[in-house]
C-alpha positions in Angstrom: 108.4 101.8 91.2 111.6 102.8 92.4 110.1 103.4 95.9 109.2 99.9 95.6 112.7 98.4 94.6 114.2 100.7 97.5 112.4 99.2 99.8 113.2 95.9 99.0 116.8 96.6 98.8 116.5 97.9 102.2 114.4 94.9 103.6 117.6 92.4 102.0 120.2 94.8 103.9 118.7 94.6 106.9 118.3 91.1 107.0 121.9 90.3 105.6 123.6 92.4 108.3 121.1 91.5 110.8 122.7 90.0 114.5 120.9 86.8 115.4 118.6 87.6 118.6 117.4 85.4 121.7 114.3 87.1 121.8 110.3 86.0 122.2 107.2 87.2 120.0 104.6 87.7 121.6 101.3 86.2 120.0 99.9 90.0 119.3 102.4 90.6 117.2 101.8 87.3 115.1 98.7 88.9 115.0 99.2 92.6 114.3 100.8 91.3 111.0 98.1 89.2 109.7 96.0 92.1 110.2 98.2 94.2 108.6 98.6 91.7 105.7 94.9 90.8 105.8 94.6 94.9 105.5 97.0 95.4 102.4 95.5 92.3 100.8 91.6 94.0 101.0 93.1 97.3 99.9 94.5 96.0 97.0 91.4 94.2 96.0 89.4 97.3 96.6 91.4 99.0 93.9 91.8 96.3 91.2 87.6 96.1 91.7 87.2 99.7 91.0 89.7 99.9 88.2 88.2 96.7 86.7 85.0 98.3 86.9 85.8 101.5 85.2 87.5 99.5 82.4 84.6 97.6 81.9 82.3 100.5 82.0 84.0 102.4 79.5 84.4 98.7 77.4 80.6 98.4 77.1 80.0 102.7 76.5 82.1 101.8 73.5 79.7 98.8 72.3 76.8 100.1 73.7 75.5 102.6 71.4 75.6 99.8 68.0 73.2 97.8 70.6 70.6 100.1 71.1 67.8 101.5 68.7 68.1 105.2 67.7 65.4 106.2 70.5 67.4 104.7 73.2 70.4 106.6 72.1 69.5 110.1 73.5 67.0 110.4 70.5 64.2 112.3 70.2 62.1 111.7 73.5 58.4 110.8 73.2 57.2 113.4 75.8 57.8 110.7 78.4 59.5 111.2 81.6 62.8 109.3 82.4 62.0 107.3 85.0 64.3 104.7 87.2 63.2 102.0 89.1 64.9 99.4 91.3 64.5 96.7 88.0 66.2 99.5 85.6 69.3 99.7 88.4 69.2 95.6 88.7 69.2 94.4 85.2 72.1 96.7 85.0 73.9 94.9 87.8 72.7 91.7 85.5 74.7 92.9 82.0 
């Protein structure tokens, strides 16, 4: 955080003490800095996403467990393989 708050300080500075300039932009740099916002606006939705999910993971681990019946809970297995498919993975997508 105080990385953060320096670097804003030092953003206002700049600009404060800054000398007007007669100078052009070229149009790649407009666009080097929407790519570099578009780039710190995915990266920070990438990582709220995970965190979300691991919150939520560990939400419904908590309520889980009252759900299920007692054989579901890591009860005594009836001899019967554990077995996966591609409907066990998407009805958990679906909770």
């Amino acid at each position: 955080m105080k990385g953060i708050i320096t670097a804003v300080y030092a953003v206002c500075i700049a600009l404060i003490l800054s000398v007007r300039a007669e100078a052009y932009i070229d149009p790649a740099t407009t666009s080097y800095i929407i790519q570099i916002v578009a780039g710190v606006v995915i990266a920070v939705g990438t990582v709220f996403g995970i965190y979300w999910k691991k919150i939520r993971g560990k939400v419904k681990k908590k309520q889980e467990p009252d759900d299920l019946p007692p054989a579901e809970q890591g009860g005594v297995n009836d001899g019967e393989k554990d077995v996966i498919t591609a409907e066990d993975l998407l009805d958990d997508e679906d909770k």
